[in-house]
Structure formats: C-alpha cells, structure tokens
N, C-alpha and C positions, 0 to 999 in steps of 0.2 A: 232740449239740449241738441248742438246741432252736433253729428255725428264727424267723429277723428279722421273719416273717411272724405268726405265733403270738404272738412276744414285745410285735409292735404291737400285739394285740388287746387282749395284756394291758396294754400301757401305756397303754391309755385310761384309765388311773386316774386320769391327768391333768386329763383332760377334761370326766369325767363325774360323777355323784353317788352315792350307794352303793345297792345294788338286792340283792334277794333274789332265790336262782337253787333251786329245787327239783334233786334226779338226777336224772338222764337212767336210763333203765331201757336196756342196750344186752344184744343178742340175738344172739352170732355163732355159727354152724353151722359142720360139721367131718363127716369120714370117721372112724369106727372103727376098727379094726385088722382089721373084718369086713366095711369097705364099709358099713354102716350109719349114717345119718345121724343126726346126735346134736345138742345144742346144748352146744357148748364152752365157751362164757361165757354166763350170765346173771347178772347181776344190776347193781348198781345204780356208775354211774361220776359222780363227785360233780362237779359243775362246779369250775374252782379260784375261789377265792373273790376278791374286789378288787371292783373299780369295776366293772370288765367281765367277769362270769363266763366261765369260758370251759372246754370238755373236747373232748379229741381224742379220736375214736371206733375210729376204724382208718386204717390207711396201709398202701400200698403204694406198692414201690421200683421196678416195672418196670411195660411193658406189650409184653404182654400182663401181668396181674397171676399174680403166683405165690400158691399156696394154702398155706398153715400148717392145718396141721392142729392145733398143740399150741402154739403161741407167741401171744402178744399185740402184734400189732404196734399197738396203738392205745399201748400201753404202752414203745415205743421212742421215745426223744426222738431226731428225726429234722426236716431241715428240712418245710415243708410248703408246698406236696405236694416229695417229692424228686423230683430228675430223673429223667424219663419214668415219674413217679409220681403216688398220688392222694392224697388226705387227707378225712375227713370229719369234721366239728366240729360241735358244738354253740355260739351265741355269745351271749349274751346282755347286749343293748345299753340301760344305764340312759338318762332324760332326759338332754339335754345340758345342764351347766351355764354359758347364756352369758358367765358373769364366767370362765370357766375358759376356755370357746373362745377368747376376747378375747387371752388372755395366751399363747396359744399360739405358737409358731414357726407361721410359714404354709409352712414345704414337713416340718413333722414327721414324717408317713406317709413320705414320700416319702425321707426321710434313712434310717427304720427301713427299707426293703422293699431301697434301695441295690441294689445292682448284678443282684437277680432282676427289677428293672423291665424292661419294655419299654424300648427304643430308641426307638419311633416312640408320640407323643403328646405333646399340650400340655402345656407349665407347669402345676401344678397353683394350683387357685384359692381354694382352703382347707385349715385345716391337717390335716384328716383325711382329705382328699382322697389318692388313691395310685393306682397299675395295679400289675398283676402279671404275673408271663408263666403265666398259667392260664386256662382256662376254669372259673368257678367258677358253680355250679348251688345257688343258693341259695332254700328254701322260707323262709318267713314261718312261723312256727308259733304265735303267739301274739303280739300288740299290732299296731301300725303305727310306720314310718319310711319318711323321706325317704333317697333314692339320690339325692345329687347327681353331675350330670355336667359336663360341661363348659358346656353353656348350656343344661340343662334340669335340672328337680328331678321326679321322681316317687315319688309317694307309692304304698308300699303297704299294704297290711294281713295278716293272717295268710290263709291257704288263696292268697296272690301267690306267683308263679314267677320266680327272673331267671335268665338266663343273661347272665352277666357275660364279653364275649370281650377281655378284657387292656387294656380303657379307663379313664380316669380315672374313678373314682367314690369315693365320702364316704358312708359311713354316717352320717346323723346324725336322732336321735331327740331331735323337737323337742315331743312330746306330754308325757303326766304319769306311763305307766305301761309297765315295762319291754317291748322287744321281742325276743323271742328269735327265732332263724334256722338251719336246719339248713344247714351250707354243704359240697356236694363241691367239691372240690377240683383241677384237672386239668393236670398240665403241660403247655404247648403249645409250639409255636415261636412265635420271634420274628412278632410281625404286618406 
C-alpha cells in the first residue's frame, strides 16, 4: 500500500503547474557472497511524473535498519517512512499556482497524512500545510522555497538544511522555477 504520505506529494497535482523532473542517478552497495563490497543497483530511478515529481529512493521497516543484500526496498510500495522506519525521496516542487491554491480545501494535507499526524500542534493555516510523526532531514538541492510554519515563513535555497521535528509546515514554491529536495525520512514518537 503506497503510503497517505507519498500519495500527498503526489496530489499536489492539484495545486501546482506542470514542471520537468530529470532521474535521479541512485547508488545502493551490498556484500558479495565473498564479503566484498559491490554496487547492487545503479542506475537511473525516473521521478513519477504529474505536477509534483516525485521517487522513492529506499526504505527501511525497522531500527536499528536491517541490510538487503539482493532486494529493492526503494522498490516496495510501503507507507513512508513505516513504523520504526526510514524513507528517502526525491521531491520536486513546481511554482505554485495561486488560482489553484485559492480553490483548495484548507486542511487538504492534513485529511491526506490523517491519522500518522501528531496529536500535539495547531490547526493548520493553509491548505498544504500538515505535520507528521517524523523527523524529516530535508536538503534543498536545486531552486528556492518557502517552508511555512505556524507564524513564520522561511525561505530557503538549494546547499539549505532543515530538520523538520513533527511541526506544521507547507511547502510552497512561490518563485518561477522548479525546487527539488532530497528528504530522509524518520519515524519518531508522539511529540
């Protein structure tokens, strides 16, 4: 089952305008049958197409993380992250279209993420606004966007770090040209 979380990024098709996403070139290492370290996958994982590109990198179900040697876990439709699991994606966020944000429900996010929300935080105050129960570790890797919070907006650009610990925030990309983001993923407790 592909997870409510995943499904929102992709529903931002709603939202947003149509953007071009290049592959991701992904790189996963593995043990031999001799103990020798090899590269198990390379090559290229294509972002899925829509409004909001978007590919899932690799997942893990436990933690401490268990090791695959011969499997694809980025290739398991799996919630993201699953409990006491991680997830890493790629996302890539077109301009927003304000005639589209306009028409939105204002708790949208927040219907799709349903019951992996946190318990403890505000109403949210836009419709792409949401929390998670994760700590999500997101780079900037190319354009700028606004993180909205509760009563602040910060902008950042690509080479920006966030650590998101399970608070209201809104991705929204209010410039001309797309932003893409690498995001880990991390299940946490209740805050």
């Amino acid at each position: 089952m592909t997870s409510k979380i995943f499904g929102s990024i992709v529903a931002l098709v709603l939202a947003c305008s149509t953007a071009t996403a290049a592959d991701i070139r992904r790189v996963v290492t593995a043990l031999d049958a001799n103990d020798k370290a090899i590269a198990l996958f390379d090559g290229r994982v294509t972002l899925e197409p829509g409004a909001t590109p978007s590919a899932k990198l690799w997942v893990t179900e436990a933690s401490p993380a268990p090791l695959s040697f011969t499997d694809d876990s980025g290739a398991k439709p799996t919630p993201l992250p699953p409990d006491l699991g991680t997830a890493l994606l790629v996302v890539e966020f077109p301009p927003l279209d304000p005639a589209e944000e306009a028409k939105m429900d204002p708790n949208f996010m927040m219907k799709i993420i349903g019951e992996r929300a946190p318990r403890r935080g505000l109403p949210v105050r836009h419709p792409l606004m949401h929390r998670t129960r994760t700590v999500d570790y997101a780079v900037v890797l190319s354009g700028e966007i606004d993180m909205k919070l509760d009563d602040a907006v910060v902008h950042v650009r690509a080479g920006d770090v966030i650590v998101q610990q399970a608070t209201n925030h809104a991705w929204i990309n209010r410039g001309t040209q797309p932003c893409r983001i690498l995001f880990a993923l991390i299940d946490s407790r209740q805050p």
